[in-house]
C-alpha positions in Angstrom: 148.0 64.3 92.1 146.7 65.4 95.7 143.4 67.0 95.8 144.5 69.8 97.6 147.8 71.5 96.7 149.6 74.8 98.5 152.6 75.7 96.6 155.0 78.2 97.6 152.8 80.3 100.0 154.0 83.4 101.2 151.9 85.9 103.5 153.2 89.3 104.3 151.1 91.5 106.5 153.1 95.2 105.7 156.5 94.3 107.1 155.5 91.2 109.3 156.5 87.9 107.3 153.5 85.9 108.6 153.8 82.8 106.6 156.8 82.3 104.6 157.3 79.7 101.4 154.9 76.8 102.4 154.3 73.8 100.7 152.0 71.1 101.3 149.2 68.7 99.9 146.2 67.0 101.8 144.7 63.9 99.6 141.4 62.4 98.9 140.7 59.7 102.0 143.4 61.1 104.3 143.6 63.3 107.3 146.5 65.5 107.1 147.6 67.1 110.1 148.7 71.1 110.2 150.6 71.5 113.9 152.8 74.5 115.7 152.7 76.3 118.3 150.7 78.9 118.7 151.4 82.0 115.8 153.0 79.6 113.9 151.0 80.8 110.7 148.4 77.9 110.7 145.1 80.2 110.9 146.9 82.2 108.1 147.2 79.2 105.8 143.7 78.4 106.7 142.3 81.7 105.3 144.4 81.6 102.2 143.3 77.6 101.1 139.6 79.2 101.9 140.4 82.6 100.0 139.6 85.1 102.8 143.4 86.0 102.8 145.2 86.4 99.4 148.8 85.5 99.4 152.0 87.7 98.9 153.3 84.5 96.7 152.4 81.4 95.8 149.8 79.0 94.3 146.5 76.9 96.4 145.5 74.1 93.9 142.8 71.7 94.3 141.9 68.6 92.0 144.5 70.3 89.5 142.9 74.1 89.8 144.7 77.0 90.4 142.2 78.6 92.7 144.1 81.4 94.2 142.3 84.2 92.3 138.8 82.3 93.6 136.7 84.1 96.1 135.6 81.7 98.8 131.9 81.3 97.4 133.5 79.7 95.1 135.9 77.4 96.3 132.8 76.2 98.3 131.4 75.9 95.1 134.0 73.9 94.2 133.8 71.2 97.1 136.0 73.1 100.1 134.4 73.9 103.8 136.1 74.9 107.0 135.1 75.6 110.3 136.8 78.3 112.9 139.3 78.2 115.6 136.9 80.3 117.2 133.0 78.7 117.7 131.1 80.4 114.4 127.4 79.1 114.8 123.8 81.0 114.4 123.1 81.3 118.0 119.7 82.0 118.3 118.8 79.3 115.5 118.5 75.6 116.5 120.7 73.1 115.6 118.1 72.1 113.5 118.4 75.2 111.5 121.7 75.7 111.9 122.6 72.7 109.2 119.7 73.5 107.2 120.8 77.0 106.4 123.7 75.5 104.8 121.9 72.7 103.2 119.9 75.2 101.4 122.7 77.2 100.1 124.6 74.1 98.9 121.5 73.2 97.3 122.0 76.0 94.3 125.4 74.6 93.3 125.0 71.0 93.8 123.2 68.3 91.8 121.7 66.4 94.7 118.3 67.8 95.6 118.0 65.9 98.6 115.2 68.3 100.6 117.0 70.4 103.0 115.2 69.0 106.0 116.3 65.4 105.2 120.2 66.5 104.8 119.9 67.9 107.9 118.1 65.1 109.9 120.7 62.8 108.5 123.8 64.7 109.5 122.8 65.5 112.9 121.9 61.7 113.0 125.3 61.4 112.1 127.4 63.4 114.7 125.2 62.5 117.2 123.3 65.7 117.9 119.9 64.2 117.8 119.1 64.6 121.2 119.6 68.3 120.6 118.7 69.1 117.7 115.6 71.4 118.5 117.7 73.5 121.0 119.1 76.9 120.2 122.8 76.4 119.2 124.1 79.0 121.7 122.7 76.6 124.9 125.2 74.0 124.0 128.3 73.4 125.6 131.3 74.0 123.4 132.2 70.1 122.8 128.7 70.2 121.2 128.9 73.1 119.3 131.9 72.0 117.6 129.8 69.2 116.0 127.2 71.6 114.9 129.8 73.0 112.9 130.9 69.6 111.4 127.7 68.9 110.4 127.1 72.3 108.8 130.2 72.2 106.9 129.1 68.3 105.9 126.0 69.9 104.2 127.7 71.7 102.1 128.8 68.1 100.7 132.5 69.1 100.8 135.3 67.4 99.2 137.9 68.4 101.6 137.4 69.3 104.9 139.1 72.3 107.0 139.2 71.8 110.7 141.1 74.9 113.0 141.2 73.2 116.6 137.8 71.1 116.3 138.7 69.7 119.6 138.6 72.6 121.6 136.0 72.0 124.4 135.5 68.8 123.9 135.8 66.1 126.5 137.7 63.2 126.6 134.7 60.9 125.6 133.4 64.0 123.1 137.1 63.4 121.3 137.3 59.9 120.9 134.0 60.6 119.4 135.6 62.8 117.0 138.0 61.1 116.1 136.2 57.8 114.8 134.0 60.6 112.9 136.8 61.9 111.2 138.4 58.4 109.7 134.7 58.0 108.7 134.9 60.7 107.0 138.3 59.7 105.4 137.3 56.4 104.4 134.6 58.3 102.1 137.2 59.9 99.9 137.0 63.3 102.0 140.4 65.0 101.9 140.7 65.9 105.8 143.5 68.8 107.4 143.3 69.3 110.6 144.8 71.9 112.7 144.6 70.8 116.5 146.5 71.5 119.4 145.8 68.2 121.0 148.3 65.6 119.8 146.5 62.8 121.1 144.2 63.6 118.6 146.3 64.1 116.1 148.4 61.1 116.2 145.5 58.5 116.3 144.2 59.8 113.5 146.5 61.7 111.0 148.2 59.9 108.3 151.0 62.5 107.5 152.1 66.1 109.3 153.0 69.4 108.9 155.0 71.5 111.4 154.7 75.2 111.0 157.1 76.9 113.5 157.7 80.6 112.7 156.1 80.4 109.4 157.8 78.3 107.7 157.3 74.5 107.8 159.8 72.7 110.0 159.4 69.3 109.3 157.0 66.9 107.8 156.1 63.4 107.9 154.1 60.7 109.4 153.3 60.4 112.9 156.0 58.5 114.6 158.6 60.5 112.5 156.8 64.0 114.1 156.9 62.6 117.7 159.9 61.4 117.7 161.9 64.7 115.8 164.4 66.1 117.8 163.7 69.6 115.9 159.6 69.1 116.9 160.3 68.4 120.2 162.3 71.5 120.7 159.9 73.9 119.0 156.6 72.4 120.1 155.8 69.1 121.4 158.7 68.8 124.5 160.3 66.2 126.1 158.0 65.8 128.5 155.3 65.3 125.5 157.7 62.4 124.4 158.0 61.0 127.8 154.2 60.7 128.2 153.6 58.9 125.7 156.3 56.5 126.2 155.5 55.9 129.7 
């Protein structure tokens, strides 16, 4: 059984058919993949695993839970963090603070009571924000920022992991980076999707993929079967896409 599960999913905003009959599973120690162009419906799906947007149909299971009827408290509750296509940090709080404001909260639900100020110390230890970690989060760069948010969602001790375009600002060097962070996380038993608009990425370290296009999922499968799908390529990636890496 996977540890996450979206059955069926339907999202209808009035007449607009945003997300339409979607099915897929992310397990424990993999990173699963969630790709399309952009309004494909992968934000949307993203809001309805986290319960801030209720679906017209279908079911979100995790570790065998129908959770659909949860509000996001307490899916968090339940082991499930995300972080935003768009940068969501406390600015004018360091980065210091930052993770220990979300330390604290996870600190009611869970059964480690590992002080605050240590979980954060040893998480921005971990993504490499040591250097900054007394500066106010809005004086980073984005590439930075994006691992504040990592590290916050890792405080909350999640058991699967949300990512919406994690990359986004990030170097070359600050996504390499990334990506040997994110199989680390894997390797821990963290069930990983990741939405991200750079394929790079998302081949080196994805395991198996979902296509949205439209709404509805157009294909699925591992890496080389996405990258080399004649449908993909039309839709999303392009030939030129293919030729690159080939070249």
């Amino acid at each position: 059984m996977a540890l996450l599960e979206l059955s069926g999913v339907t999202v209808m905003f009035g007449g607009l058919l945003a997300v339409d009959d979607v099915s897929l599973d992310a397990e424990a120690g993999r990173i699963t993949g969630l790709i399309g162009p952009n309004g494909a419906g992968k934000t949307t799906l993203f809001n309805v695993v986290t319960g801030l947007q209720r679906p017209t149909r279908g079911r979100v299971i995790l570790d065998g839970e129908d959770i659909t009827g949860l509000a996001p408290y307490r899916r968090a509750r339940r082991g499930m963090a995300r972080t935003f296509q768009r940068l969501e940090l406390f600015g004018t709080l360091t980065v210091r603070e930052n993770v220990e404001v979300a330390a604290s909260i996870a600190s009611h639900w869970t059964e480690d009571k590992e002080p605050t100020a240590d979980v954060a110390a040893r998480l921005i230890d971990r993504v490499g924000l040591g250097a900054v970690a007394d500066m106010r989060a809005d004086a980073l760069p984005t590439g930075q920022g994006r691992l504040v948010e990592l590290a916050r969602s890792l405080a909350t001790r999640p058991r699967v992991l949300l990512l919406d375009e994690p990359a986004s600002g990030q170097s070359t060097e600050e996504t390499e980076y990334f990506a040997d962070l994110l199989r680390a996380l894997a390797a821990e038993g963290i069930g990983v999707v990741l939405v991200e608009h750079d394929m790079t990425l998302v081949m080196a370290v994805c395991e198996y993929i979902h296509v949205l296009d439209f709404g509805t999922t157009l294909v699925a499968g591992t890496p080389q079967q996405i990258r080399n799908d004649p449908a993909v390529l039309a839709a999303y990636l392009g030939s030129e896409w293919q030729a690159g890496q080939s070249a």
